[in-house]
CHARMM-style PDB file with segment names, atoms N, HN, CA, C and O in Angstrom:
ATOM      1  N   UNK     1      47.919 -34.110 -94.535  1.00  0.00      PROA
ATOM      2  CA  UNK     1      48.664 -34.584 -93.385  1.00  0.00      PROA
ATOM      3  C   UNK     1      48.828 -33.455 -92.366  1.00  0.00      PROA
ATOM      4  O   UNK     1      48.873 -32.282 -92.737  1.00  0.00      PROA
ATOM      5  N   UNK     2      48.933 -33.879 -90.835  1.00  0.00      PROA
ATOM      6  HN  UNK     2      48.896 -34.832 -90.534  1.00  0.00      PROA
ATOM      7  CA  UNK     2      48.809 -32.275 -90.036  1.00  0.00      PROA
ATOM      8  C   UNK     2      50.179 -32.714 -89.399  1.00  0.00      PROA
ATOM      9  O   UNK     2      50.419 -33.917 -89.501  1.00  0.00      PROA
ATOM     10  N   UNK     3      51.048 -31.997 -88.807  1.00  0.00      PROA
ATOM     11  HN  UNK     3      50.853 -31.019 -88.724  1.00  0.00      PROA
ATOM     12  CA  UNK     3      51.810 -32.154 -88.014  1.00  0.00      PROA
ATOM     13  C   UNK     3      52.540 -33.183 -87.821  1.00  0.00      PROA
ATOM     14  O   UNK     3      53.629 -33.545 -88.265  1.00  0.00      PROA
ATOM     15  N   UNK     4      51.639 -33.701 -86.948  1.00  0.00      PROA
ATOM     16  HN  UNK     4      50.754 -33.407 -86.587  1.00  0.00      PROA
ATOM     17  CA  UNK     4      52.116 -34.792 -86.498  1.00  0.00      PROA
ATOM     18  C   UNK     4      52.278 -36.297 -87.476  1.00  0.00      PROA
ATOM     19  O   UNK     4      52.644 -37.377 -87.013  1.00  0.00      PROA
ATOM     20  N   UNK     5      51.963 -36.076 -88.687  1.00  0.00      PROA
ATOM     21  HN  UNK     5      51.665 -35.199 -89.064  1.00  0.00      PROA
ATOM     22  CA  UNK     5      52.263 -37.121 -89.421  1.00  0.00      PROA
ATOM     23  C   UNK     5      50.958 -37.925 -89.719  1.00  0.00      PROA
ATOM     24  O   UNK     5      51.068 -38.849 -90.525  1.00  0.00      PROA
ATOM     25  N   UNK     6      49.746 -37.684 -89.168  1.00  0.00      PROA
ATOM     26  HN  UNK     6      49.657 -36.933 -88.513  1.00  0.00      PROA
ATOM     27  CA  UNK     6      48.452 -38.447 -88.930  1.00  0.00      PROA
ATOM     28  C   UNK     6      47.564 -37.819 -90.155  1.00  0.00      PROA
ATOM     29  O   UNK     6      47.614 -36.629 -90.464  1.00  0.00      PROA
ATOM     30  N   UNK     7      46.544 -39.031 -90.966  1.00  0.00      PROA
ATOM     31  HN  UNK     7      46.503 -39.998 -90.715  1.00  0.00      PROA
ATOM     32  CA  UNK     7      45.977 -38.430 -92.047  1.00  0.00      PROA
ATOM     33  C   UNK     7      44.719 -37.499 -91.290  1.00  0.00      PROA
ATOM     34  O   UNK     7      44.322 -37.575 -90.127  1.00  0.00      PROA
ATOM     35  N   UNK     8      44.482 -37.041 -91.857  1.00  0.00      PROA
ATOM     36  HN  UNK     8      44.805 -36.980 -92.802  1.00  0.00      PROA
ATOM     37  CA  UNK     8      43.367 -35.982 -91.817  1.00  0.00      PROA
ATOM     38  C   UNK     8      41.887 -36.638 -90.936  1.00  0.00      PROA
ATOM     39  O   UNK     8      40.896 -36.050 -90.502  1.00  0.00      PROA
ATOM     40  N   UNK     9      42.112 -37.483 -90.927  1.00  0.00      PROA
ATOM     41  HN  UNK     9      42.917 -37.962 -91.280  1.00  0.00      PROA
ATOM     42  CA  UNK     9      40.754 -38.529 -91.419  1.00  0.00      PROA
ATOM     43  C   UNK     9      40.059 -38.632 -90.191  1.00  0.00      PROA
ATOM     44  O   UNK     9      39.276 -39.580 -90.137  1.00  0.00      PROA
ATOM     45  N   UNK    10      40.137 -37.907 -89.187  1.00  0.00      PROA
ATOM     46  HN  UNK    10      40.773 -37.137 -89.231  1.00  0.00      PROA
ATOM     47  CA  UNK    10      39.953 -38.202 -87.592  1.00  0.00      PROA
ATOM     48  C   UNK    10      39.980 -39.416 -86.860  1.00  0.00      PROA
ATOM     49  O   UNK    10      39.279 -39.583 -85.862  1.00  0.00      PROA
ATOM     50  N   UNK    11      40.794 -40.314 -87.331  1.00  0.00      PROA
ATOM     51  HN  UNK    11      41.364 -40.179 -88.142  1.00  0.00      PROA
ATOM     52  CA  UNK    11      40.900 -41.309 -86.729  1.00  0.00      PROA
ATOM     53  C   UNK    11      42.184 -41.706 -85.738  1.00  0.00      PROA
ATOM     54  O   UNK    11      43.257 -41.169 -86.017  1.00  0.00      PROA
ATOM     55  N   UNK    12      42.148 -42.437 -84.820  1.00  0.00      PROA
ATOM     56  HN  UNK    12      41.277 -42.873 -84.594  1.00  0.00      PROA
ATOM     57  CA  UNK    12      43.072 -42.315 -84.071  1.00  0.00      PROA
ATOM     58  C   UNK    12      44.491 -42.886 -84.823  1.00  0.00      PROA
ATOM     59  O   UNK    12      44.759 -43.529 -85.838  1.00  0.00      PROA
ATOM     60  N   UNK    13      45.218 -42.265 -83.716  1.00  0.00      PROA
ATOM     61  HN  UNK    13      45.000 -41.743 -82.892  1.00  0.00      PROA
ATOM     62  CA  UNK    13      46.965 -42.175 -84.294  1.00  0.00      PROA
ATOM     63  C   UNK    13      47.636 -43.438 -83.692  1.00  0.00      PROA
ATOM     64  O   UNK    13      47.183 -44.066 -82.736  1.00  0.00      PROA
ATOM     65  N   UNK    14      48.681 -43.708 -84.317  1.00  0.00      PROA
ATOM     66  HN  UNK    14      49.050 -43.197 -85.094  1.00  0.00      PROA
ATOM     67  CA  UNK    14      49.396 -44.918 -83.698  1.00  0.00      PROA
ATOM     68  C   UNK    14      49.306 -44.924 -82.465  1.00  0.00      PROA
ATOM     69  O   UNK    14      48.637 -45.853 -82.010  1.00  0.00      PROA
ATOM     70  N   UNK    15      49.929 -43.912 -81.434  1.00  0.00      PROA
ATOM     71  HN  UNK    15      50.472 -43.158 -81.803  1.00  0.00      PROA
ATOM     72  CA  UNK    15      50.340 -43.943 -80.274  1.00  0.00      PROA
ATOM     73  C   UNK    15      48.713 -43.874 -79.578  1.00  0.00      PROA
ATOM     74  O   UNK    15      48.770 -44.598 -78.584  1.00  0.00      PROA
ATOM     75  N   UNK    16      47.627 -43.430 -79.675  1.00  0.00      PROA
ATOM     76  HN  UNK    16      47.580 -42.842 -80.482  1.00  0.00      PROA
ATOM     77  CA  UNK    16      46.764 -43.404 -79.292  1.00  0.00      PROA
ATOM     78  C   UNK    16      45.612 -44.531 -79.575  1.00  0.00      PROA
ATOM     79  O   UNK    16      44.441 -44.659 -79.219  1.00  0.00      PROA
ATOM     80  N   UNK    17      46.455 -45.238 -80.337  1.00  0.00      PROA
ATOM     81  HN  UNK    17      47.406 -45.134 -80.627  1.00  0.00      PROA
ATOM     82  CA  UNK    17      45.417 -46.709 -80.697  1.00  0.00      PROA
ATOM     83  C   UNK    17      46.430 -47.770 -79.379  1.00  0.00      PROA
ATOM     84  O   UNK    17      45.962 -48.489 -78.496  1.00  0.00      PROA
ATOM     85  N   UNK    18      47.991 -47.477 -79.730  1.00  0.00      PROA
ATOM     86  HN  UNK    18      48.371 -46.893 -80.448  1.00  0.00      PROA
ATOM     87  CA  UNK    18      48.580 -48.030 -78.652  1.00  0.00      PROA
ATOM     88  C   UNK    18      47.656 -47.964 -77.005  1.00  0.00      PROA
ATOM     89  O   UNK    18      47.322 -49.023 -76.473  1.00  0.00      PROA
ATOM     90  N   UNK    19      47.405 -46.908 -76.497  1.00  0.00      PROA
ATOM     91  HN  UNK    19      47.677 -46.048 -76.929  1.00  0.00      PROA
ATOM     92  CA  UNK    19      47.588 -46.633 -75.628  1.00  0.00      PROA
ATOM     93  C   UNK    19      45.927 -47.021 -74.792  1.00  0.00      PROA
ATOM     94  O   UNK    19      45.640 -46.924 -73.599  1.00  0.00      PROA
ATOM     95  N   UNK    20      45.135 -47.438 -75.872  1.00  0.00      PROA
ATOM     96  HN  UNK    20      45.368 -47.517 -76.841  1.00  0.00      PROA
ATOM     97  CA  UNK    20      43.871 -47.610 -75.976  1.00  0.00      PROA
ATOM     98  C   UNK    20      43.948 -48.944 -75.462  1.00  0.00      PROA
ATOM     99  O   UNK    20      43.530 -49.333 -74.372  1.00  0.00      PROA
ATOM    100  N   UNK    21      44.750 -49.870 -76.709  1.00  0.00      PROA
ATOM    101  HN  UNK    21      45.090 -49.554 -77.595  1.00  0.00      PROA
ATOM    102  CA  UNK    21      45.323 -51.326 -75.855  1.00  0.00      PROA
ATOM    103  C   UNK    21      45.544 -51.819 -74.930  1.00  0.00      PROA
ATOM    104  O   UNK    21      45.133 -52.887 -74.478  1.00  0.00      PROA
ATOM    105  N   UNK    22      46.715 -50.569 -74.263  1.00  0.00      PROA
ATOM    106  HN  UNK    22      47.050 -49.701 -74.631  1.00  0.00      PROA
ATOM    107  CA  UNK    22      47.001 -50.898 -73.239  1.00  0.00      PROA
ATOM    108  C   UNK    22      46.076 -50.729 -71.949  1.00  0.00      PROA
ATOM    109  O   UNK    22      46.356 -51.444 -70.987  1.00  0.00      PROA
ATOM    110  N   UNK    23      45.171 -49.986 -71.857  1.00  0.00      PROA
ATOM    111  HN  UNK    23      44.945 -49.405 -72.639  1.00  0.00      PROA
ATOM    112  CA  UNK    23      43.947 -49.292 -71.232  1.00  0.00      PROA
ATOM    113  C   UNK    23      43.430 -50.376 -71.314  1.00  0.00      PROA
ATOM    114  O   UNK    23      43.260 -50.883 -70.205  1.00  0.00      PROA
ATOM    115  N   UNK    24      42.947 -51.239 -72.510  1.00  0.00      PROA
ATOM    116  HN  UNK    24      43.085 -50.828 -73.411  1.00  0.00      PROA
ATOM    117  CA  UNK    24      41.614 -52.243 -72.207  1.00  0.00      PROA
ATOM    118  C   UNK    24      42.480 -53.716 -71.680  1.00  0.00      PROA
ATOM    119  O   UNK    24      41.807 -54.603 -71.154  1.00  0.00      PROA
ATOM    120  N   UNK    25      43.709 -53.876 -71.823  1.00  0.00      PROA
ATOM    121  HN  UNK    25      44.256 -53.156 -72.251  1.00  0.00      PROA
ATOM    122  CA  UNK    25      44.207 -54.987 -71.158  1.00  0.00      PROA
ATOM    123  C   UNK    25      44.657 -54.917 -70.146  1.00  0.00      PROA
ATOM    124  O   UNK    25      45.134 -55.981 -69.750  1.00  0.00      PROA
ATOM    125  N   UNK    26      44.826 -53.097 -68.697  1.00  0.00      PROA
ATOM    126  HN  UNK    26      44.438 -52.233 -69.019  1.00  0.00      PROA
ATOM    127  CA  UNK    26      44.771 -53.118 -67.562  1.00  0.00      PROA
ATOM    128  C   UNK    26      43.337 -53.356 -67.207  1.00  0.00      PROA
ATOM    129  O   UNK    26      43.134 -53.963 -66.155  1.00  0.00      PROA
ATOM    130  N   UNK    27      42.223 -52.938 -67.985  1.00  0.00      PROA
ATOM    131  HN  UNK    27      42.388 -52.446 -68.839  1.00  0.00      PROA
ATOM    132  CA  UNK    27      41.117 -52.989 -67.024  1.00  0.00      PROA
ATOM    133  C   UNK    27      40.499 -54.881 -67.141  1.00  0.00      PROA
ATOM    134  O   UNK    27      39.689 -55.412 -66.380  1.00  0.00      PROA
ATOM    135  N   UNK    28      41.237 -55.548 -68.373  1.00  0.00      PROA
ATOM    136  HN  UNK    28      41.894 -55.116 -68.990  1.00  0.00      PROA
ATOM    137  CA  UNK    28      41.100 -56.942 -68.066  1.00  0.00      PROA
ATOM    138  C   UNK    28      41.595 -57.395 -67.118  1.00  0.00      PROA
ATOM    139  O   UNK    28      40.956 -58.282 -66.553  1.00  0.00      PROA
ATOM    140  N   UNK    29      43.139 -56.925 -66.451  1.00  0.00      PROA
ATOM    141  HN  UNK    29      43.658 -56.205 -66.910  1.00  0.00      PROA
ATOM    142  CA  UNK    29      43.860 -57.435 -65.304  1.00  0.00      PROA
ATOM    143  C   UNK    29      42.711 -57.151 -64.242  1.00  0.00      PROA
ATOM    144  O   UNK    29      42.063 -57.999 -63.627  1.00  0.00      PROA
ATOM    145  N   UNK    30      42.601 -55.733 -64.162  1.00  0.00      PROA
ATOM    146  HN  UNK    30      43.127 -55.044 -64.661  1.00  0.00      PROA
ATOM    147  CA  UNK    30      41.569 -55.300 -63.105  1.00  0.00      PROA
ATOM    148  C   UNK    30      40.306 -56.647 -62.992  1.00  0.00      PROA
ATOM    149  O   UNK    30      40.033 -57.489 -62.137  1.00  0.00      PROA
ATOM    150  N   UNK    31      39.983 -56.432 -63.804  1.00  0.00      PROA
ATOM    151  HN  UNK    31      40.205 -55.748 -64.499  1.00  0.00      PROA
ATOM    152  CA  UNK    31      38.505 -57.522 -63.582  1.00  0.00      PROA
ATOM    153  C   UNK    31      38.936 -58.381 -63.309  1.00  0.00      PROA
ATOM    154  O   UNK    31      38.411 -58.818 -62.285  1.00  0.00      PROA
ATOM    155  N   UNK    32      40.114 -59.295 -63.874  1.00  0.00      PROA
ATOM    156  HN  UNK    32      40.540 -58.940 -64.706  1.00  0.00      PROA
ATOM    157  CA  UNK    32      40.399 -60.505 -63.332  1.00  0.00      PROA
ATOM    158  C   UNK    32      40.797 -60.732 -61.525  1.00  0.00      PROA
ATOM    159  O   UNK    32      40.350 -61.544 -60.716  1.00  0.00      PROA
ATOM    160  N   UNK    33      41.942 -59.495 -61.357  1.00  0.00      PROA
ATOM    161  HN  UNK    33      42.306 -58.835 -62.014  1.00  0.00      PROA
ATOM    162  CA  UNK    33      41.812 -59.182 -59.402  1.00  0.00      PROA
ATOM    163  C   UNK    33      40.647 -59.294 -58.994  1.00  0.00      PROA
ATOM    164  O   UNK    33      40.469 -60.018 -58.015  1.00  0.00      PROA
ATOM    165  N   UNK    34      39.811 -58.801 -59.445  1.00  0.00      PROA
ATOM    166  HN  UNK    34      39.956 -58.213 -60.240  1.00  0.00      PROA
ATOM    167  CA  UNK    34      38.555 -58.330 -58.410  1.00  0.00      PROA
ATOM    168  C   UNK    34      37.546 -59.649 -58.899  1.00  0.00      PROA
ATOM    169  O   UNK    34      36.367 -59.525 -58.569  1.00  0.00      PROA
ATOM    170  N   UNK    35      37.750 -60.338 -59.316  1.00  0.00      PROA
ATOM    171  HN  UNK    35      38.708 -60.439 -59.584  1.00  0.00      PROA
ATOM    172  CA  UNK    35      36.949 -61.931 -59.362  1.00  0.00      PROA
ATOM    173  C   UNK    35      37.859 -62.864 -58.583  1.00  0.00      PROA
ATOM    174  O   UNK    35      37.332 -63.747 -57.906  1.00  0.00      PROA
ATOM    175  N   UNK    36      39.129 -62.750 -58.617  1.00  0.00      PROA
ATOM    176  HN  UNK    36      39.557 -62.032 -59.166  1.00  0.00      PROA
ATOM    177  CA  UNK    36      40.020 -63.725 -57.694  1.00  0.00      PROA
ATOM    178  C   UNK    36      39.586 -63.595 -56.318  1.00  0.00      PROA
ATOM    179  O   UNK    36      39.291 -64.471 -55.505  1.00  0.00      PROA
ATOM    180  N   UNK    37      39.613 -61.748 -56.169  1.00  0.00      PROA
ATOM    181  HN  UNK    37      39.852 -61.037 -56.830  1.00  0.00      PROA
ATOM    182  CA  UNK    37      39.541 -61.108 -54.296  1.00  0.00      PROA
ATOM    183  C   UNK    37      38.157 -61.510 -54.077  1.00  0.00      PROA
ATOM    184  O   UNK    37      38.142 -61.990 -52.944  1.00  0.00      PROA
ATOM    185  N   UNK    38      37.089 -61.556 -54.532  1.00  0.00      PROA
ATOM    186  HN  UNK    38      37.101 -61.166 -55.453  1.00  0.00      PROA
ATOM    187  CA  UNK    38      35.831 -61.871 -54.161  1.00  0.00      PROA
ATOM    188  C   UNK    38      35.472 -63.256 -54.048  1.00  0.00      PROA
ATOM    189  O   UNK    38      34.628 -63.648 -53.242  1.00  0.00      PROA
ATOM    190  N   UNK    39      36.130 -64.046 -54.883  1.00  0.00      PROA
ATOM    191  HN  UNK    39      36.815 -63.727 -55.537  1.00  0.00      PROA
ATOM    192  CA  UNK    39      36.445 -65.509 -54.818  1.00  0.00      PROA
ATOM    193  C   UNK    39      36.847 -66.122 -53.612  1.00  0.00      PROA
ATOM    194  O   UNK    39      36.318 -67.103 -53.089  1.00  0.00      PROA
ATOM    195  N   UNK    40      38.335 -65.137 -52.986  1.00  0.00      PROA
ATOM    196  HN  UNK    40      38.765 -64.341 -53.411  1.00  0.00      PROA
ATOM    197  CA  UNK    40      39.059 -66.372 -52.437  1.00  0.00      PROA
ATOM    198  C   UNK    40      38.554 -65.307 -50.870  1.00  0.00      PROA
ATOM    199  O   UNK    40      39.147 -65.586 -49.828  1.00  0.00      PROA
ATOM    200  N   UNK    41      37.497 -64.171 -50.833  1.00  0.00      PROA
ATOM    201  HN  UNK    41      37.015 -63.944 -51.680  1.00  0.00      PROA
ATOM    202  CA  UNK    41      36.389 -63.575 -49.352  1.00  0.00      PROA
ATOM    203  C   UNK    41      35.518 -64.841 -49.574  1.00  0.00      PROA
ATOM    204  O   UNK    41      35.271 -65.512 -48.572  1.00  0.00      PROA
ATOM    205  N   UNK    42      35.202 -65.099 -50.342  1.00  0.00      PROA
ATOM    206  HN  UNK    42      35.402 -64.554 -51.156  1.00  0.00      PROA
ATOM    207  CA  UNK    42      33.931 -66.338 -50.374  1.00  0.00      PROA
ATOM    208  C   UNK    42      34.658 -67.981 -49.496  1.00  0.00      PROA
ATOM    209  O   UNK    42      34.311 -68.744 -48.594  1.00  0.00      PROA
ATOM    210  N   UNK    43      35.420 -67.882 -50.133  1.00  0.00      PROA
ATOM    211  HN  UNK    43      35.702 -67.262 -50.865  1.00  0.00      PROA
ATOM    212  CA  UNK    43      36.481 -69.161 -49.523  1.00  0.00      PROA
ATOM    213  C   UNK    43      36.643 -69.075 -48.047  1.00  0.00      PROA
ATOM    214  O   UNK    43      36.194 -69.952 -47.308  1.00  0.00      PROA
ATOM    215  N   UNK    44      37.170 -68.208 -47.682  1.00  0.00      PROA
ATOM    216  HN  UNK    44      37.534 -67.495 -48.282  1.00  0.00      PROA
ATOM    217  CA  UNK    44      37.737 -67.365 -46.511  1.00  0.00      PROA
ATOM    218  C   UNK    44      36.167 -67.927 -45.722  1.00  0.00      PROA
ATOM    219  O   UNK    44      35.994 -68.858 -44.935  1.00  0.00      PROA
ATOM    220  N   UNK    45      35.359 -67.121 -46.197  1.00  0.00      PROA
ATOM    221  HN  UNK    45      35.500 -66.365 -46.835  1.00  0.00      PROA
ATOM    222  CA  UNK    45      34.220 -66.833 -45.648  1.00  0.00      PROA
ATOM    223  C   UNK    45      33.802 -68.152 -44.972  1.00  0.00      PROA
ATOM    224  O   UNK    45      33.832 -68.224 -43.743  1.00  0.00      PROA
ATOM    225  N   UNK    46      33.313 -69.473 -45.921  1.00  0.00      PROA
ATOM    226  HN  UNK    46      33.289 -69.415 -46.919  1.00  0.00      PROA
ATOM    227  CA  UNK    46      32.901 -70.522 -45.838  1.00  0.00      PROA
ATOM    228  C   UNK    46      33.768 -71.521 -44.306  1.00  0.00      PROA
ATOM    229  O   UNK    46      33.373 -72.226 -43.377  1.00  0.00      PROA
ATOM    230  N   UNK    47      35.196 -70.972 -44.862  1.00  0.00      PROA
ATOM    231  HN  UNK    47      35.517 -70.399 -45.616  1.00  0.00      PROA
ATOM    232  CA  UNK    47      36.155 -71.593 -43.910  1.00  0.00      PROA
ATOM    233  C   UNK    47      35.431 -71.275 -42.633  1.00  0.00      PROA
ATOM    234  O   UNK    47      34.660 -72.128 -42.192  1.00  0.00      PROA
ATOM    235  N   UNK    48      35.617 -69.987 -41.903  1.00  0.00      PROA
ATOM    236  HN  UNK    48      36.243 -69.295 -42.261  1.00  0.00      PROA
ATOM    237  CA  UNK    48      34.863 -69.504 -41.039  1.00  0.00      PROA
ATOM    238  C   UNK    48      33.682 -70.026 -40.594  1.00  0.00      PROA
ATOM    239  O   UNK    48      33.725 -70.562 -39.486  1.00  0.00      PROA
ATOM    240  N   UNK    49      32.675 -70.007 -41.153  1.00  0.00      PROA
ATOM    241  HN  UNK    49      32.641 -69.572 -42.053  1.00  0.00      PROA
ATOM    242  CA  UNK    49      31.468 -71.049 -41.397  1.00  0.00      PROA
ATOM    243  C   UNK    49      31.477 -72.194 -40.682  1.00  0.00      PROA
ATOM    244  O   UNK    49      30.546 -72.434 -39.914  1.00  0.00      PROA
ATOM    245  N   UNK    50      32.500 -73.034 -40.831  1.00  0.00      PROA
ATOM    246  HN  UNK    50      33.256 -72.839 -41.456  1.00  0.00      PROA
ATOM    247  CA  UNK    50      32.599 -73.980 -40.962  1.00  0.00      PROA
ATOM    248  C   UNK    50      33.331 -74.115 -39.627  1.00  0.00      PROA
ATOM    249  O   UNK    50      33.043 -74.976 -38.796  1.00  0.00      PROA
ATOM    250  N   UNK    51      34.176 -73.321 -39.497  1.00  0.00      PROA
ATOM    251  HN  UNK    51      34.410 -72.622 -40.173  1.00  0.00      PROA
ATOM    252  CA  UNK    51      34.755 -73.761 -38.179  1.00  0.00      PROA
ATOM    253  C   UNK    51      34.137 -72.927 -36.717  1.00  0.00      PROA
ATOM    254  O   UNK    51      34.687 -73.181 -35.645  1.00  0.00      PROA
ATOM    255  N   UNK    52      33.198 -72.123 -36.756  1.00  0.00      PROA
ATOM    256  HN  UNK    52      32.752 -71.917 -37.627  1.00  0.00      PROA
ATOM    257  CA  UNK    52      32.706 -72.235 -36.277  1.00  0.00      PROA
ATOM    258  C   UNK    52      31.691 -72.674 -35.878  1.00  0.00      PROA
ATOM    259  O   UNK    52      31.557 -72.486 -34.668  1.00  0.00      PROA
ATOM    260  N   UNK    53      30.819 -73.231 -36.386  1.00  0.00      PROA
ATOM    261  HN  UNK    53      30.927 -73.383 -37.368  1.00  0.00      PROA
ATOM    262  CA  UNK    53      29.697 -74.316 -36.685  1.00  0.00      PROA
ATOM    263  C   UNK    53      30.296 -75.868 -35.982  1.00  0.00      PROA
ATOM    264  O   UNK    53      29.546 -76.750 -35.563  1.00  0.00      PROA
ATOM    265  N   UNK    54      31.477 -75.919 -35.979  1.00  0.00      PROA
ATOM    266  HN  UNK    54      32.086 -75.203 -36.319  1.00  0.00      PROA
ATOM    267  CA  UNK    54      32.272 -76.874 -35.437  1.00  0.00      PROA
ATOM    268  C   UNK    54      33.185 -76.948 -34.007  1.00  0.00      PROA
ATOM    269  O   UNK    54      33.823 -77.825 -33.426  1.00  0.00      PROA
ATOM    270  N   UNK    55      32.884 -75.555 -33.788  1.00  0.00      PROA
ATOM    271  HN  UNK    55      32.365 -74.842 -34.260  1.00  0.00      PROA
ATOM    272  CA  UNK    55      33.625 -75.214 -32.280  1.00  0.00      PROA
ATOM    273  C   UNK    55      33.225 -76.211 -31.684  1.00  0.00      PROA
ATOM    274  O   UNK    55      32.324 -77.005 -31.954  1.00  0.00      PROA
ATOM    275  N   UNK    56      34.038 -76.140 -30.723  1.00  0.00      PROA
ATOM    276  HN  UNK    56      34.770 -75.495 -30.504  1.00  0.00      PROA
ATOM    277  CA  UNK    56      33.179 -77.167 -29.327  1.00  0.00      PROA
ATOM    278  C   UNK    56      33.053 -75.813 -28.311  1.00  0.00      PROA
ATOM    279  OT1 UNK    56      32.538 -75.922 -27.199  1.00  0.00      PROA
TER     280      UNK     56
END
């Protein structure tokens, strides 16, 4: 056992398996923003499209 209470074994420690978690479920938030923001430029976009194609 070293110090910190962690076996020998090189494997990660509580707080660093924690923190790993939390890391891969901001960069899920992340991906999910950045498919919404590109989504609702596409929307945006079309609108535009559309109303100008329709000007008088």
């Amino acid at each position: 056992m070293t110090a910190d209470g962690a076996a020998d074994g090189g494997g990660p420690t509580d707080g660093e398996r924690r923190r790993l978690e939390l890391e891969k479920k901001r960069e899920r938030y992340v991906w999910l923003y950045l498919g919404y923001f590109l989504f609702g430029i596409h929307i945006v976009a079309f609108v535009m499209i559309y109303a100008v194609k329709h000007a008088k």
